[in-house]
Structures are given as structure tokens and as C-alpha cells.
C-alpha positions, 0 to 999 in steps of 0.5 A: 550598196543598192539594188537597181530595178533589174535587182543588181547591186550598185555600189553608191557614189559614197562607197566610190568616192570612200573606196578611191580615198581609201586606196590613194590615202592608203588609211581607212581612217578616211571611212570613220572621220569624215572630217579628216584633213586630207592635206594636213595630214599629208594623206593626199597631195598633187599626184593623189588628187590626179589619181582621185580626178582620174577615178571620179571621171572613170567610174562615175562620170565626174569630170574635173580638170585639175585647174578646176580644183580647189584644194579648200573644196577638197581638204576632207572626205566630207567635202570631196564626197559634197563636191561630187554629189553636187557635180552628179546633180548639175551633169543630170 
């Protein structure tokens, strides 16, 4: 978390993303190995990356149609959290 210019706290896109994996996948294991194999695992599937997708446009504004997914894009924390960084960039 952050402080903004008005001296609020923000919660960085990395704890969005992390928290959102966290609940859809259920483990905190998503917060130590950022290189967890998401679908390998069984950790996520179709309806968790919907949930995921729904959760990235709510709170951060990063819309994704599912036909816009890539499951090779999305396999891990680490690449999800890639994925979204560099969506934030271009919609600036």
C-alpha cells in the first residue's frame, strides 16, 4: 500500500491482483511463488478467470473480453500481474 498526494492509502495493483488470485484460488501460495502454475494445479479454471476478468475491470479498470484471454499469458501469478501492468500502461 501507498499514500496519494492527499495522504490516503492505496492499495498497489500487485495487492489487487494478488488479493483477487488469493480468493478465487483459495491458497496464499499465490503471494510466495509467483511462479505457481495456476491451471496445472487446478488452482484456476474457466469460471475463476471470469471471476479474475470481473475483478480486474472492477477495481482496476482493466477490461478484458474472455476471447482476449490467453491461458499461456495468464498460467501464473507473475504473468497475470505482467499482463495487467502492461494493460494499465497502454489505457493511460
Amino acid at each position: 500500500m501507498v499514500a496519494d498526494a492527499t495522504g490516503m492509502v492505496q492499495t498497489s495493483v500487485t495487492e489487487h491482483v494478488l488479493a483477487a488470485l488469493e480468493r478465487i484460488t483459495r491458497t496464499e501460495e499465490v503471494r510466495r511463488n509467483l511462479d505457481l502454475e495456476l491451471f496445472e494445479l487446478d488452482l484456476l479454471d474457466s469460471l475463476g478467470v471470469v471471476e479474475l476478468l470481473v475483478l480486474l475491470a472492477d477495481r482496476l479498470g482493466v477490461e478484458v473480453s474472455p476471447a482476449e484471454f490467453d491461458r499461456e499469458e495468464w498460467a501464473t501469478p507473475r504473468k497475470i500481474l505482467a499482463f495487467v501492468e502492461a494493460r494499465r500502461a497502454a489505457i493511460r
